[in-house]
N, C-alpha and C positions, 0 to 999 in steps of 0.2 A: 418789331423790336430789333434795335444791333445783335445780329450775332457775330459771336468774336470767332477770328482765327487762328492760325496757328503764328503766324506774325506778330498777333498782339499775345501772346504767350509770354509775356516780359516784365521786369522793372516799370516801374512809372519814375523818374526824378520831378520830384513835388514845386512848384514856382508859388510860395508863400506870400501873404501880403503882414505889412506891419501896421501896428495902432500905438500912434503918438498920442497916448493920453500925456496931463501934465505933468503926473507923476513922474514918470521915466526917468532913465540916465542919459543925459545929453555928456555935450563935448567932445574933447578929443579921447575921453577914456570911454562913453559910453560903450555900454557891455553889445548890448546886440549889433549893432554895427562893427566890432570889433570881431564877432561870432562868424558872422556871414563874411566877414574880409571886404566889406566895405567902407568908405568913404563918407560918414556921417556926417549931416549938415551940422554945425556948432551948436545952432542956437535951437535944434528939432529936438522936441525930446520923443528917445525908444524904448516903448514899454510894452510893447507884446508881440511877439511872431506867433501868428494863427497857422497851425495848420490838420485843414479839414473839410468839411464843407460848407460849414455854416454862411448863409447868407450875406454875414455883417463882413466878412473877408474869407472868401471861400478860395482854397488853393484853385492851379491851375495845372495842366498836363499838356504834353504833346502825344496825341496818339495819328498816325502817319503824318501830315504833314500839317495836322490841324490844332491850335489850343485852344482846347478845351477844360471847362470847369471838370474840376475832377466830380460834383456832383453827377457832371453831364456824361464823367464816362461811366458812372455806375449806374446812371439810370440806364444805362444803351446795353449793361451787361450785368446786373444787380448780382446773379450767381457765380459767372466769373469772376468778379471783383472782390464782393464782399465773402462768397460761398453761400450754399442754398441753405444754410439753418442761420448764418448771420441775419441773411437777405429775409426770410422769414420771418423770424425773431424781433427786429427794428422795422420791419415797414421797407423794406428797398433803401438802408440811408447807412449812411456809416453813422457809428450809434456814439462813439466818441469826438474830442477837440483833443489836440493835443499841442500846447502854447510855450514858448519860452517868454518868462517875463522875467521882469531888470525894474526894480524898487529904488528908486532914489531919494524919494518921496515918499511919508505912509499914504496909504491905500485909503477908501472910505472902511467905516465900520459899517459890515453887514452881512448878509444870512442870505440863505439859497431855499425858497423853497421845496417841498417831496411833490412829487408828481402829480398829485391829488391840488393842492395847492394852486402850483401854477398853473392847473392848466381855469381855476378861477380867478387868479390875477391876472391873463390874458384875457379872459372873456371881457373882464369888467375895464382893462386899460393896456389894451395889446400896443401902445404908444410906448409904455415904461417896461412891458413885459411880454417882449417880442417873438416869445415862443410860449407851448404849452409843455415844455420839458423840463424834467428837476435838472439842477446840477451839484449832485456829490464831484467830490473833485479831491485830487492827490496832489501834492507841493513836492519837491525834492530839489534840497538843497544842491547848486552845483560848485557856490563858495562856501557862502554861510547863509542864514536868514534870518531875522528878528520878525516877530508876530506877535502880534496878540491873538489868542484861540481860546474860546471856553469861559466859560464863567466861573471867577472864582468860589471855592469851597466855602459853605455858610462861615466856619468857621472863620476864614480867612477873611471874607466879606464887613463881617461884624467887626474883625479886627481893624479894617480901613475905615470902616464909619469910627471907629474912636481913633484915630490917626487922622482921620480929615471931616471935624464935625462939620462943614458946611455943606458936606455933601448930607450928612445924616441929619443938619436943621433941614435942606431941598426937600428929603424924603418923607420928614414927619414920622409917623409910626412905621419903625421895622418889623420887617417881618423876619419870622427866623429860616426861610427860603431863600436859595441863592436866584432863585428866576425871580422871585416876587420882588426883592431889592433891585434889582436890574429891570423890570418892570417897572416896577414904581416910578423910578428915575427918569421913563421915557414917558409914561402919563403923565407924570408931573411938566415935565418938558412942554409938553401938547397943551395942558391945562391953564398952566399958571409960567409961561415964557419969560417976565416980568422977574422973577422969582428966581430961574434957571440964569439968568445974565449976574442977578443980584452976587450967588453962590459962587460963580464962575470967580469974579471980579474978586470977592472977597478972599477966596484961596490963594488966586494970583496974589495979591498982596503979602498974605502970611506969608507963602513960598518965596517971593521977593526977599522978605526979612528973614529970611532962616539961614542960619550960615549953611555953606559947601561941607560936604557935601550933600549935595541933592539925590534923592534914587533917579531911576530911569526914565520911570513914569512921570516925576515931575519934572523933570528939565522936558520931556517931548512936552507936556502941559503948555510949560513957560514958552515953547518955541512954536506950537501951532495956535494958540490962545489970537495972536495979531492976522494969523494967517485967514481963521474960520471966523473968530470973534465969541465974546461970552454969550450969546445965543445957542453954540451952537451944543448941542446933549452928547455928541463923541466928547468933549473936554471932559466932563465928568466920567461919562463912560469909559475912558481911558484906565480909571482907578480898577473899574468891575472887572476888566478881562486877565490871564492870565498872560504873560510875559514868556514866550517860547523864543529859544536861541539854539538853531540848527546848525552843523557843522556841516562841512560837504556831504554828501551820499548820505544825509537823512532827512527824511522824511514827515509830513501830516497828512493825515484823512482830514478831509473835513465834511460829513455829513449833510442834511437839511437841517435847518433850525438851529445851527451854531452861531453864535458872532461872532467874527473874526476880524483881522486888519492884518495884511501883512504893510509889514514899517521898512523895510530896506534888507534888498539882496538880490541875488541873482538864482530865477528857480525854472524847473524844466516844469510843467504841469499838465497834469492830465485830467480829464472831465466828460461827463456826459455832455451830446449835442447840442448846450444851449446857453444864454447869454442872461440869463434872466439871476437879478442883483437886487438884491430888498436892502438899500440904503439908511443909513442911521442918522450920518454925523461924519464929522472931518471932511465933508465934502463940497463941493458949489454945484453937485448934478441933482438932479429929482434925488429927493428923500421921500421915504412913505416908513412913518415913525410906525403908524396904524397896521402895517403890511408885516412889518417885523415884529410886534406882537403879535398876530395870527399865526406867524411861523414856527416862533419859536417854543423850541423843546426841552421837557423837562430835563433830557438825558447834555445839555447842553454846557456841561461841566469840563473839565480838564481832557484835553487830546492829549494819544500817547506819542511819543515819539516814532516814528517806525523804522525801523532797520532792516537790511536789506536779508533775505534769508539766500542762500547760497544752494541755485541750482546748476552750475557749472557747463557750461562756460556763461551761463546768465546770474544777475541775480536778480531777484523777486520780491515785489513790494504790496505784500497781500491787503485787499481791503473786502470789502462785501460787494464793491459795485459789481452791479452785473453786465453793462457796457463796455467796462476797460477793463485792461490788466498792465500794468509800466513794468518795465526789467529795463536793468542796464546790463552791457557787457561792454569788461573793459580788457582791454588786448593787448598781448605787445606784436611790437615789428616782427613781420612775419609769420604772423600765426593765421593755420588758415581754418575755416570752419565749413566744414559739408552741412549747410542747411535742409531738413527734411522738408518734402513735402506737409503742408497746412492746411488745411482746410476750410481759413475762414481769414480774414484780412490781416494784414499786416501794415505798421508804419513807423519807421526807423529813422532817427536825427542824430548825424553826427554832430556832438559837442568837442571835441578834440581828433586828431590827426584828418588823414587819406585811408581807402580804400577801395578796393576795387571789387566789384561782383558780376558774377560772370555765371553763365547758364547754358543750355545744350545752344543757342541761337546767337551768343553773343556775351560782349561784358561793357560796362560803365565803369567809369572812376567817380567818388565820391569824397568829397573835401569838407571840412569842419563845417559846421553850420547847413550844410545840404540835407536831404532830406529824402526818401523816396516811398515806394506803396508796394510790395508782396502783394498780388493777387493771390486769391486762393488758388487757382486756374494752375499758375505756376510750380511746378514739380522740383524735384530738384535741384537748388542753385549752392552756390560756391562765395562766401566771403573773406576776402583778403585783407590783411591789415597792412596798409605799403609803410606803416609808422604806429610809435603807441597811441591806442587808438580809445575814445568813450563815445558809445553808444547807446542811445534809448530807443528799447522796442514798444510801442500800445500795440496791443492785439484786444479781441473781445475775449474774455476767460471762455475755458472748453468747458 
């Protein structure tokens, strides 16, 4: 095995890879090229900066004169890098993702299975479900965000089947469950497809004829309806979910077994180490309507907002996961911070200004969109803010 020395006692600056789903923000305003200070092709859409290990776009690192997969350098030092109760704890891996993504487009509606779960939706189709690992995951607005999360309250629910009876002719007999109504809707989908195009069609029409204003829900309806087509079970599902509007520096958990969709914004994210997506609707990728009723959970109701709790000079975005923890710190020019020794990984993205970090061996300058890794290994270090500066730390919670 690599042992490390006192040279590699250092910083890592992160070399990220991007994923051009269609989603994304193109053009000349696109957000993530705009982040990184580059030069975005017009017509590419940029919908996520990975940075991590993961397989699907695993960072990279210079360690002496070599780049290397940052996997590669934790495999060669798992204690140095991750620390010996990280490295323990996850298997030798770094146990989080942590992503900027840029919403231009809504997202698919879909659900993340619990650990237990996937690692049987990989046995059975490790093609659609590429790993054996959940992903709970955290969202934090860096403008705004619009989502859907959660399933609306029975009451609520009920209240939309009499505001749109073509969903509640789709459904047949309600149930007075908010999962069982939102089940329904996806068996029926599966069952009788025929029937689901019928209802799709027929609301289009009402909503055509109903004067302005329109709510939220139905004008995205009327706008993705040409896009997906009255087949597809996210149309209706669009009425079940709740409607979440983030401002900057806030926040969602999102659990196993929720549906969700985020619809358009710009978000920092963080997640356990895995890629695995249980598909509904709104989308042209693999769907598994079957996989998403296995998942999901009774507790699958309304997410809270979260806000950031103030541990100074950080703040903190508490969830239950036990792989990550997100903190931003935000800084003005000049300000300098004596970082303690850690004892277990670090990985830090700047979203706004310059700075510079500096160690008993040396120092880096660090620019908006850059990126870098705390070794636990590392003692001591010094960060500068050469401008006002926002920063996001994932570490593993202690």
């Amino acid at each position: 095995m690599f042992k490390s020395t006192r040279s590699d006692c250092m910083p890592y600056r992160l070399f990220n890879s991007i994923q051009h789903y269609s989603w994304g923000s193109r053009g000349a305003d696109a957000f993530i090229p705009r982040l990184l200070g580059i030069q975005g092709e017009l017509e590419k859409a940029y919908a996520e900066l990975w940075i991590g290990t993961h397989p699907n776009a695993p960072s990279q690192v210079i360690q002496g004169s070599e780049r290397i997969s940052l996997a590669t350098l934790i495999a060669r030092d798992p204690d140095g890098i991750l620390g010996t109760g990280v490295a323990e704890r996850f298997n030798h891996q770094l146990p989080f993702l942590l992503k900027v993504l840029s919403a231009a487009e809504p997202l698919s509606i879909q659900a993340h299975p619990d650990r237990a779960q996937a690692q049987r939706l990989h046995a059975r189709d490790p093609k659609h479900y590429p790993d054996a690992n959940h992903k709970p995951e955290i969202a934090l607005a860096l403008d705004r965000l619009t989502a859907l999360a959660g399933l609306k309250s029975a009451e609520d629910l009920h209240s939309t089947l009499l505001t749109y009876p073509e969903i509640a002719g789709f459904i047949g007999e309600i149930s007075a469950d908010s999962q069982d109504i939102f089940s329904a809707v996806i068996r029926r989908s599966l069952d009788v497809p025929q029937q689901l195009s019928v209802a799709s069609q027929q609301l289009a029409e009402r909503l055509k004829q109903t004067p302005a204003p329109r709510t939220e829900v139905e004008n995205l309806f009327l706008a993705l309806r040409p896009v997906y087509g009255d087949a597809d079970v996210g149309l209706l599902a669009l009425f079940l979910l709740n409607v979440v509007h983030l401002e900057a520096g806030e926040g969602l958990y999102v659990p196993a077994g929720v549906p969700h969709a985020y619809l358009q914004g710009n978000i920092v994210e963080c997640m356990a180490n895995s890629d695995n997506v249980i598909r509904v609707g709104l989308t042209s990728k693999f769907k598994d309507a079957e996989a998403l009723l296995e998942v999901l959970t009774p507790d699958a109701g309304t997410l809270p907002v979260l806000r950031p709790e103030p541990e100074l000079p950080e703040m903190r975005y508490t969830t239950p996961a036990k792989e990550f923890e997100l903190r931003r710190l935000d800084l003005e020019a000049g300000a300098q911070l004596k970082m303690p020794a850690r004892a277990s990984v670090q990985v830090y993205l700047l979203t706004e200004g310059q700075i510079s970090v500096s160690w008993n061996e040396g120092a880096e300058h660090y620019a908006c969109g850059e990126s870098f890794l705390i070794p636990a290994r590392l003692p001591v270090w010094q960060l500068t803010a050469l401008e006002k500066t926002t920063l996001f730390k994932a570490s593993v919670p202690e």
